[in-house]
C-alpha positions as CSV (number, residue, x, y, z in Angstrom):
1,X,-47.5,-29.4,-12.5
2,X,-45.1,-31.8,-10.7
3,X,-42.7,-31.4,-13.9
4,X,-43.3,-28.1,-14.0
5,X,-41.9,-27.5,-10.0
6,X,-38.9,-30.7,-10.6
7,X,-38.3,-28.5,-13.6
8,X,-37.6,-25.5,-11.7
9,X,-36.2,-26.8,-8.7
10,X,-33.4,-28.5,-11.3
11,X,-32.9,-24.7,-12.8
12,X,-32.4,-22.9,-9.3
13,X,-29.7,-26.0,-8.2
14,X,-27.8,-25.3,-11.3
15,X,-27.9,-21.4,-10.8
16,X,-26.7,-21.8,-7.4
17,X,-23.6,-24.2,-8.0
18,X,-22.5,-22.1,-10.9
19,X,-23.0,-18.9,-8.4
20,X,-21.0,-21.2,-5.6
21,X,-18.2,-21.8,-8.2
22,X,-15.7,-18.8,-8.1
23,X,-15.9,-19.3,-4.1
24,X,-14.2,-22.6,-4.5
25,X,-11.7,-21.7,-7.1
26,X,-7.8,-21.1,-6.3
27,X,-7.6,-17.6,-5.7
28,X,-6.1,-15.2,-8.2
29,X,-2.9,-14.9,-9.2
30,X,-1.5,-11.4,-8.5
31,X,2.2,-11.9,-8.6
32,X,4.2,-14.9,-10.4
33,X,6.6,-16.7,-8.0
34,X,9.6,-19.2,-9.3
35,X,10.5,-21.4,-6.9
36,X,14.3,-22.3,-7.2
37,X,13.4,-25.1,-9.5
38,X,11.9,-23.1,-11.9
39,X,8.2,-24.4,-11.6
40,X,5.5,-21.7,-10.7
41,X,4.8,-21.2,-6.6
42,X,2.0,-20.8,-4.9
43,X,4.4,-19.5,-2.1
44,X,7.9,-18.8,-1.5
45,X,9.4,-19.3,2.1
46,X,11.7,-16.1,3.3
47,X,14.3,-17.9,6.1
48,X,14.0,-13.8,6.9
49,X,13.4,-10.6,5.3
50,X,15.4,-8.6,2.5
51,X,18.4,-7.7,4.0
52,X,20.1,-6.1,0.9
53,X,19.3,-5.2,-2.9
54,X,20.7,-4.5,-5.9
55,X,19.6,-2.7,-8.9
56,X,19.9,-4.3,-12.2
57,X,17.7,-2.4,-14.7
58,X,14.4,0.2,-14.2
59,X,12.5,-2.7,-14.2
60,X,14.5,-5.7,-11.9
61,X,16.3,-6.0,-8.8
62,X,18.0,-8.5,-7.0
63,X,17.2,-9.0,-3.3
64,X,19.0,-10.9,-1.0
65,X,17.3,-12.7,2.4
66,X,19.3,-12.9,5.6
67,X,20.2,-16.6,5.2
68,X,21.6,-15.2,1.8
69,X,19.2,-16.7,-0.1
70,X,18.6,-14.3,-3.5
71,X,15.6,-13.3,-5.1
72,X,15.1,-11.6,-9.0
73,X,12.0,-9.2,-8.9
74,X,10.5,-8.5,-12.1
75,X,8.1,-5.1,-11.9
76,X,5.2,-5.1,-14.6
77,X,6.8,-1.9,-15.9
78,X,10.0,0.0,-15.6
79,X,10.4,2.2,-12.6
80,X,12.6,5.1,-12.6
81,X,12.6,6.2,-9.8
82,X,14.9,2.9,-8.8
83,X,17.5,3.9,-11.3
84,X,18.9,6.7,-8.8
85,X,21.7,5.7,-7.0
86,X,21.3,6.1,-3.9
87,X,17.8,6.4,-3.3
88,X,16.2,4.0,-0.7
89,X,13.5,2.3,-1.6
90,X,11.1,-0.8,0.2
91,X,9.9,-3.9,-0.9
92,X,6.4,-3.8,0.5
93,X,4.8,-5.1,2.2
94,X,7.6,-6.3,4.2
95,X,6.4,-7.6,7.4
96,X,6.0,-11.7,6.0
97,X,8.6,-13.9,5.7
98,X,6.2,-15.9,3.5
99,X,5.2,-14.3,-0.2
100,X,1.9,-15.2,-1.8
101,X,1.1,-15.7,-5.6
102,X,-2.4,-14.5,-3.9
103,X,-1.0,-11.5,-3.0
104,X,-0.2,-7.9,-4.7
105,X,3.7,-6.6,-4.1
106,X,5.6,-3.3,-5.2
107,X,8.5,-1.6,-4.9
108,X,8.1,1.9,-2.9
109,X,10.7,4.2,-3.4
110,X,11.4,7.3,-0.8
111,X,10.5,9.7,-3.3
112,X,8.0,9.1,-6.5
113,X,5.1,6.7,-7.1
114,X,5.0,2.9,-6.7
115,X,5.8,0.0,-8.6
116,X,4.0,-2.9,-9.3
117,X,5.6,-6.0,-8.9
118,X,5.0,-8.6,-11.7
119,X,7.9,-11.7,-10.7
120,X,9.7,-13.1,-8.0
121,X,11.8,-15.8,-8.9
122,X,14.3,-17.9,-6.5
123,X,17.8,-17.5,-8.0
124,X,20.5,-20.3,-7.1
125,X,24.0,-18.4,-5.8
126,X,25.7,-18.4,-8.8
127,X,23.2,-17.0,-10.8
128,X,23.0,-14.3,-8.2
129,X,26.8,-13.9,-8.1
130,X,26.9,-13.0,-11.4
131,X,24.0,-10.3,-11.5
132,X,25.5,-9.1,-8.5
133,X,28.7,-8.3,-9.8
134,X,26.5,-6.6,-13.1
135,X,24.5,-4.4,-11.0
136,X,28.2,-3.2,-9.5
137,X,29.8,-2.5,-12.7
138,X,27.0,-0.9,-14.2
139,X,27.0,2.6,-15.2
140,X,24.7,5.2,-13.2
């Protein structure tokens, strides 16, 4: 009878740390972020929030911080409602200065639905420079 109760006390201590488990795991990855060296972030630091953007393609833009810092944003699929000129559209949300790889971004243009963003990544300037001057010479 003793073996019988060790037994099951043994069984319910196992159940219980595999049901305590997913509480103490990272939390899930919702968007990808770069850091400027190229490894994967858990967070990215804003100096301050997007102050300008560029369109590159339906499906990434470049953003720029106001301590000029740049930013390439990947959206999990393209978004046409970017490829407008002209059309204003919000990086959401917008009120942190500090993205999350917990967290879940998109793009929310003034007219049409939302985007899903997949990818930030931290650009060095010339990088950015040179995607810059793309996204101004392409053809709308």
């Amino acid at each position: 009878m003793t073996r019988r109760i060790v037994s099951s006390l043994a069984t319910l201590a196992a159940i219980a740390s595999l049901a305590i488990t997913p509480a103490l795991a990272q939390p899930e990855t919702k968007t990808t972020l770069v850091a400027l060296d190229g490894a994967n972030a858990a967070a990215l630091q804003l100096h301050h929030d997007f102050d300008a953007a560029w369109v590159i393609d339906s499906q990434t833009i470049l953003y720029r911080d106001v301590s000029r810092d740049h930013y390439l944003v990947t959206l999990k699929e393209a978004c046409k409602q970017i490829e407008v000129r002209g059309r204003d559209f919000n990086f959401h949300p917008s009120w942190s200065t500090r993205l999350l790889a917990s967290n879940a971004y998109e793009i929310r243009p003034t007219a049409g639905k939302r985007c899903d963003v997949a990818r930030v990544e931290q650009l060095d300037g010339a990088r950015a420079s040179q995607l810059q001057a793309a996204a101004q010479r392409r053809v709308w």
